[in-house]
C-alpha positions as CSV (number, residue, x, y, z in Angstrom):
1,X,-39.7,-0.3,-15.3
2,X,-37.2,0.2,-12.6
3,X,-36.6,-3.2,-10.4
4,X,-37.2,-1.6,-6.7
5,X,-36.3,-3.3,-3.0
6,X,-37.9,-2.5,0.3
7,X,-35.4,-1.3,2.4
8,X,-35.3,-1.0,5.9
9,X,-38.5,-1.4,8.3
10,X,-41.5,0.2,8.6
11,X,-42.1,3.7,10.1
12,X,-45.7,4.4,11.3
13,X,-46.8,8.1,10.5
14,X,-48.4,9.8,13.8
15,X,-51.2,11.5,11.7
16,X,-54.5,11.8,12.5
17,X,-56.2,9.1,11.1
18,X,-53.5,6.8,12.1
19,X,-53.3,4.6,8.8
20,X,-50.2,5.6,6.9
21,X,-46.4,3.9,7.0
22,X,-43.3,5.3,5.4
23,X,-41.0,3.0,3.2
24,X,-38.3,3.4,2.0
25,X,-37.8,2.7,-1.8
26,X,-34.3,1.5,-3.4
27,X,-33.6,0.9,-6.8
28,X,-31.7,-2.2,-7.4
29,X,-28.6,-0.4,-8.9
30,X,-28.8,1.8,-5.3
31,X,-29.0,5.3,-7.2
32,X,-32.3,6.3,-6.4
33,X,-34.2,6.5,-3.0
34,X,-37.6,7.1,-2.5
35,X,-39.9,7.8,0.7
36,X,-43.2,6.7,0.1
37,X,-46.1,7.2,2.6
38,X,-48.4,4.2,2.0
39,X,-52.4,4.5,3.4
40,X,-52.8,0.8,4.7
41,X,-56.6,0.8,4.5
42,X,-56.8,1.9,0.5
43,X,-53.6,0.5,-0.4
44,X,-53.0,4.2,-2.2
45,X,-49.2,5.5,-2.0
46,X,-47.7,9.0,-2.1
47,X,-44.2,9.9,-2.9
48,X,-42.9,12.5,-0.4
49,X,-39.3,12.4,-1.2
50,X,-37.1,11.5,-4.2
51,X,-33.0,10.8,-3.4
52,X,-30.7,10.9,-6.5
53,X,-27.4,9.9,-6.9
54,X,-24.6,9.1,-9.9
55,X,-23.0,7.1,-7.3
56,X,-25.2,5.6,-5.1
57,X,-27.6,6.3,-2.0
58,X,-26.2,5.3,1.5
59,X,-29.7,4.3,3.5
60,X,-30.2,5.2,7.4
61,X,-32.8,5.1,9.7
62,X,-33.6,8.6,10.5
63,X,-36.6,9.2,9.8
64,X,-38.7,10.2,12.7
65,X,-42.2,11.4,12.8
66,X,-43.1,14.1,15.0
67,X,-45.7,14.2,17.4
68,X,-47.5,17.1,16.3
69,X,-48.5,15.0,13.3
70,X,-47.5,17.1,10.8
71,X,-43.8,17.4,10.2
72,X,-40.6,14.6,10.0
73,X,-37.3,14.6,10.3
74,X,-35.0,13.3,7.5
75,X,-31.3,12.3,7.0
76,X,-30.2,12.7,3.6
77,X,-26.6,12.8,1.8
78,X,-27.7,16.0,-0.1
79,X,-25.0,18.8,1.2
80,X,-22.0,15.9,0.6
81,X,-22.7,15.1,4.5
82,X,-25.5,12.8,6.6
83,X,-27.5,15.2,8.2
84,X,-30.7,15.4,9.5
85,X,-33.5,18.0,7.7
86,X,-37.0,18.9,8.6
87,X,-40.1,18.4,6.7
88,X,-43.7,18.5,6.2
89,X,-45.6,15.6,5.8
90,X,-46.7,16.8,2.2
91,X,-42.9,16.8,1.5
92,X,-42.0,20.8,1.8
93,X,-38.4,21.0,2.9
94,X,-38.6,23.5,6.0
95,X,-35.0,23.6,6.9
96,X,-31.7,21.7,7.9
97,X,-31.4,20.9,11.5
98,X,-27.7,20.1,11.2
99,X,-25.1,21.2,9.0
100,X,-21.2,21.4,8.4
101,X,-18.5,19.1,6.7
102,X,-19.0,16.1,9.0
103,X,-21.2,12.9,9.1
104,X,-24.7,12.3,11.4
105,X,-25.1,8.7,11.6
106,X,-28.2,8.0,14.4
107,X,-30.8,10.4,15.6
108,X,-31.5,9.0,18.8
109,X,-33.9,10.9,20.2
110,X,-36.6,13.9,20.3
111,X,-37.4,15.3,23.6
112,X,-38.9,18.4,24.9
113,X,-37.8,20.5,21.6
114,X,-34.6,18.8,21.4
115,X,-33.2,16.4,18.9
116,X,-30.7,13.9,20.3
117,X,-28.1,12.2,17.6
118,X,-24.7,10.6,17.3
119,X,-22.1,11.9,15.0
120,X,-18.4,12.5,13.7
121,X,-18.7,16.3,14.5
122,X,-15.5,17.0,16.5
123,X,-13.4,14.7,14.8
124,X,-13.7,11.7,12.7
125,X,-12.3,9.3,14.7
126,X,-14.6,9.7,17.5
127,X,-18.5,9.4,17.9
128,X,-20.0,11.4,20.2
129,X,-23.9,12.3,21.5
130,X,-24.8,15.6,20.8
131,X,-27.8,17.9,20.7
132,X,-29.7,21.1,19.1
133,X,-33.1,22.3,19.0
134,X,-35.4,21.3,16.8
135,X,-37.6,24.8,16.3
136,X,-34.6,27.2,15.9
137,X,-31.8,27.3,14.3
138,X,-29.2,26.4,16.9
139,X,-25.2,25.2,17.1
140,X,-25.0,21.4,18.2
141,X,-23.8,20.5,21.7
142,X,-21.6,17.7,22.6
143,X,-22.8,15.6,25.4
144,X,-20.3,12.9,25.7
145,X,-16.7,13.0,27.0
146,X,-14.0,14.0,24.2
147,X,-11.2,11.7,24.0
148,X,-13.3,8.2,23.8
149,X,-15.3,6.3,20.7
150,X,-19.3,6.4,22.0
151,X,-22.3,4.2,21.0
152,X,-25.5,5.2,23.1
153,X,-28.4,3.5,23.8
154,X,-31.6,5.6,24.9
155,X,-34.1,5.0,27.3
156,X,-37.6,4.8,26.3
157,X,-38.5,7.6,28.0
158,X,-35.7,9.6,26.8
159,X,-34.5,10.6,30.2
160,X,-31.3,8.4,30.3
161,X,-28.6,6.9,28.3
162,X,-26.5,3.8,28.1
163,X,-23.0,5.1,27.5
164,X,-20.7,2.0,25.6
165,X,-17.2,4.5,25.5
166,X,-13.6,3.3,24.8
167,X,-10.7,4.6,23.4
168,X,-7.6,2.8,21.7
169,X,-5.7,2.4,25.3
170,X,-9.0,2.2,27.7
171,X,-11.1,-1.0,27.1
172,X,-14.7,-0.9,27.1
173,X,-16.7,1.2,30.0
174,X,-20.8,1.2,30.7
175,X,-22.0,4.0,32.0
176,X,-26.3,5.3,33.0
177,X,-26.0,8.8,32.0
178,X,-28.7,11.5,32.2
179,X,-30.0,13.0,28.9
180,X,-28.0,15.8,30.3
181,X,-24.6,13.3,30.1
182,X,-24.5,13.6,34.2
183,X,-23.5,10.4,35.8
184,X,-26.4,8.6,37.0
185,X,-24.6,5.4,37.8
186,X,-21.5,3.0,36.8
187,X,-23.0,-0.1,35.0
188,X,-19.2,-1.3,34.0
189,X,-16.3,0.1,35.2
190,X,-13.9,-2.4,33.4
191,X,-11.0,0.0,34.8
192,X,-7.4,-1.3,34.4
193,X,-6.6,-2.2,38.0
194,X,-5.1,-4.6,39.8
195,X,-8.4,-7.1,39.6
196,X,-8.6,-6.6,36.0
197,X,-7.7,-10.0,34.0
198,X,-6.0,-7.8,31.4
199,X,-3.6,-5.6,33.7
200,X,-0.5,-8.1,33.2
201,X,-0.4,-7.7,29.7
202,X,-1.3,-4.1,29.9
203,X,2.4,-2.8,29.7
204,X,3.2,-5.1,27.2
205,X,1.1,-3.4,24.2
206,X,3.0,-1.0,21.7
207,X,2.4,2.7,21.3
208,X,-0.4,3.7,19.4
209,X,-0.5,6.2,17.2
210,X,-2.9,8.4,14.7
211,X,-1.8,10.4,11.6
212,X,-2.9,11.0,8.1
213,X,-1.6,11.2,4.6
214,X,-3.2,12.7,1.3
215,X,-4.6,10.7,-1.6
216,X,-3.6,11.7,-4.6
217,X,-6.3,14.0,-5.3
218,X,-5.7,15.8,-2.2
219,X,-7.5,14.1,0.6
220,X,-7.0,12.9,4.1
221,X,-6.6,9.4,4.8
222,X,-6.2,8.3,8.4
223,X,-4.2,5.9,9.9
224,X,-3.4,4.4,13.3
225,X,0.1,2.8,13.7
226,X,0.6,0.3,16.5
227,X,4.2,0.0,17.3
228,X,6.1,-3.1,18.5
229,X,6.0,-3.5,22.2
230,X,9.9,-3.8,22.5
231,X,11.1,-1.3,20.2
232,X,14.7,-0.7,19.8
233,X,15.2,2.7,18.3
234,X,18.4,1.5,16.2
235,X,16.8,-1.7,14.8
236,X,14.1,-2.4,12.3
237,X,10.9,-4.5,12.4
238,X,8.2,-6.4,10.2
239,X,4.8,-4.4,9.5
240,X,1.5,-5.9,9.1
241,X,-1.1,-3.8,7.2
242,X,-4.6,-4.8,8.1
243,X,-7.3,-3.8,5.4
244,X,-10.6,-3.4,4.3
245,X,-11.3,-0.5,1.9
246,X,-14.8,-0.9,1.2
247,X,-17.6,0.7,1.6
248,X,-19.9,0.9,5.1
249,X,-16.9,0.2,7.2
250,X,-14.5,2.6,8.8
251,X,-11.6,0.8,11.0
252,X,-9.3,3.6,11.9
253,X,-11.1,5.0,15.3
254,X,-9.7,5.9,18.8
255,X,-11.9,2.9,20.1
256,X,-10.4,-0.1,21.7
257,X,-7.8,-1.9,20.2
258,X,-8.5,-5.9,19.3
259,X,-6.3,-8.3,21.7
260,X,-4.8,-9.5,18.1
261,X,-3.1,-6.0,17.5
262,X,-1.2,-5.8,21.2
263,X,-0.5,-10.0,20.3
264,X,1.4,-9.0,17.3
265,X,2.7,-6.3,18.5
266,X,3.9,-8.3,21.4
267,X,5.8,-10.7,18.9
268,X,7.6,-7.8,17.4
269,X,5.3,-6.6,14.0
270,X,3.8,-3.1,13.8
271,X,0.2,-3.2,13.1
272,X,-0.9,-0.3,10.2
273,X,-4.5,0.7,9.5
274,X,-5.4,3.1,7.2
275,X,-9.1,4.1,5.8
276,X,-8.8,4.7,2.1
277,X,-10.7,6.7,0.1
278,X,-14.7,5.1,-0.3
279,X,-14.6,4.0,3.9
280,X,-17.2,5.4,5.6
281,X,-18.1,8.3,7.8
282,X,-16.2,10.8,5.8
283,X,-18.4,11.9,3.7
284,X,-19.5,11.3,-0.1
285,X,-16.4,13.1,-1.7
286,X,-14.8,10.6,0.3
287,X,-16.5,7.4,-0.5
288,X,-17.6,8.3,-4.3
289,X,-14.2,7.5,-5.6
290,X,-14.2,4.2,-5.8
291,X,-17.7,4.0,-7.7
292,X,-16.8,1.5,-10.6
293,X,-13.6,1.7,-9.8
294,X,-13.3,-1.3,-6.7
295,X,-9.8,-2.7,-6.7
296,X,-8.3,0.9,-7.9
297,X,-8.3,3.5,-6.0
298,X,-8.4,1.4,-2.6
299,X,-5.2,0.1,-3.9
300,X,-3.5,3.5,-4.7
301,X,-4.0,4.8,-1.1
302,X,-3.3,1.4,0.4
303,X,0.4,1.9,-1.2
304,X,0.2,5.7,0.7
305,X,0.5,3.3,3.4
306,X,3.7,1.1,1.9
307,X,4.9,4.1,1.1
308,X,4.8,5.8,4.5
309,X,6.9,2.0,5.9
310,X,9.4,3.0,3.6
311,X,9.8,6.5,4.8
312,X,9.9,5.6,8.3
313,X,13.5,4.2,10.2
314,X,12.0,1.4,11.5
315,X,10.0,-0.5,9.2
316,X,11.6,-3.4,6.9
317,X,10.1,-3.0,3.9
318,X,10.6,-6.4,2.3
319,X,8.6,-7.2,5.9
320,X,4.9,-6.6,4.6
């Protein structure tokens, strides 16, 4: 029989009788995910819906109940792509709510007909708040200002927002938004003025920079390049490629920059980051690569990187 973990928490069902919780099911080898509506008082359970994968099943917390008691919403991998679907509590699939070649990763909210959810819509190297309604068939709205890396934190109420945005140059701003993204009021400013503890050194970072290459089968691999801070257009300079590769982690985003990076940049290395194929956020095409294959294929598009050193004027290859 099939070794299975509990995953995850606990989701109460808002049905009438009040005495049902959805689990999540994983089996050990993470291919298959199950959600499982257990009655607490008879100890009976009900399979609802079965996940499969030849890979394996990325878990998320999006399952949300619906007040009406007798619908849920659902985030599933099945397109290629997180995004969030609508069912029945008996399991019929009534439709998608989201669709399109990018990644959901939190629904955050349901509010007067709307759903409320972070995602990698308008690029991948941001996320951003965005909305749609939940009865029709509708385009998604973003609610959060292009440009900057968002995590939001909703009220209980649903009627306000924390706003946690950055971007690789700006450090860290908190902001009270509206549901609506209107300014409510300025929890953090952290603005880059002559107060600010990090203004001396502001100057003193290197240029940052985003690109991509293609993996050998075609795909897009993103980097961000930090220059040195003093960099003389004639000369070369040492590289430092920082990796991880595996999966549930993405580190190439237009979020605020670690003080390490601007340090070593200070002290004359470039700083190179680039998300290989299996990194997160990209979608399964992206990640499935490196299914039984850990070592390889991050490898190969790590070189990409080496490679792209090589190409440039500045880099001193033996420097890596």
């Amino acid at each position: 029989e099939m070794l299975r973990s509990l995953v995850g928490s606990e989701m109460c069902i808002r049905d009438r009788d009040n005495v049902h919780l959805a689990i999540q099911v994983q089996s050990r080898n993470q291919q298959n995910l199950d959600l499982i509506f257990w009655n607490k008082e008879t100890g009976q359970q009900r399979q609802i819906i079965q996940e499969r994968s030849k890979t394996w099943t990325n878990l998320n917390n999006n399952f949300f109940p619906l007040p009406d008691g007798q619908r849920f919403i659902w985030g599933s991998e099945q397109s290629g792509f997180n995004h969030l679907y609508l069912y029945a509590l008996d399991g019929e699939h009534i439709r998608p709510l989201t669709t399109g070649a990018w990644v959901v990763t939190n629904l955050k909210a349901v509010k007067d007909g709307s759903i409320y959810f972070e995602a990698y819509k308008d690029t991948a190297l941001e996320q951003h708040l965005y909305t749609t309604d939940l009865e029709t068939q509708s385009d998604c709205r973003r609610i959060t200002e292009s440009g900057f890396f968002h995590t939001i934190s909703m009220s209980p109420d649903r009627q306000y927002f924390i706003d946690r945005c950055s971007s690789a140059m700006t450090p860290p701003a908190v902001t009270l938004r509206k549901v609506d993204g209107s300014l409510k009021q300025i929890l953090e400013a952290n603005q880059l003025d002559e107060t600010h503890p990090f203004t001396p050194f502001s100057n003193h970072r290197g240029k940052v920079r985003f690109g991509e290459l293609k993996a050998d089968d075609g795909q897009s691999l993103h980097y961000r390049l930090i220059e040195p801070t003093h960099l003389d257009s004639g000369g070369t300079y040492p590289v430092i490629i920082t990796v991880y590769g595996g999966p549930g982690v993405q580190r190439v985003t237009n979020e605020w920059v670690p003080a390490w990076h601007h340090y070593m940049a200070q002290r004359g290395y470039g700083l190179l980051q680039l998300d290989n194929r299996g990194s997160s956020n990209r979608g399964k095409a992206f990640e499935d690569p490196i299914y039984l294959k850990l070592g390889e294929v991050e490898v190969a598009d790590q070189l990409k990187a080496v490679s792209y050193t090589h190409l440039r004027a500045h880099e001193t290859p033996e420097h890596l």
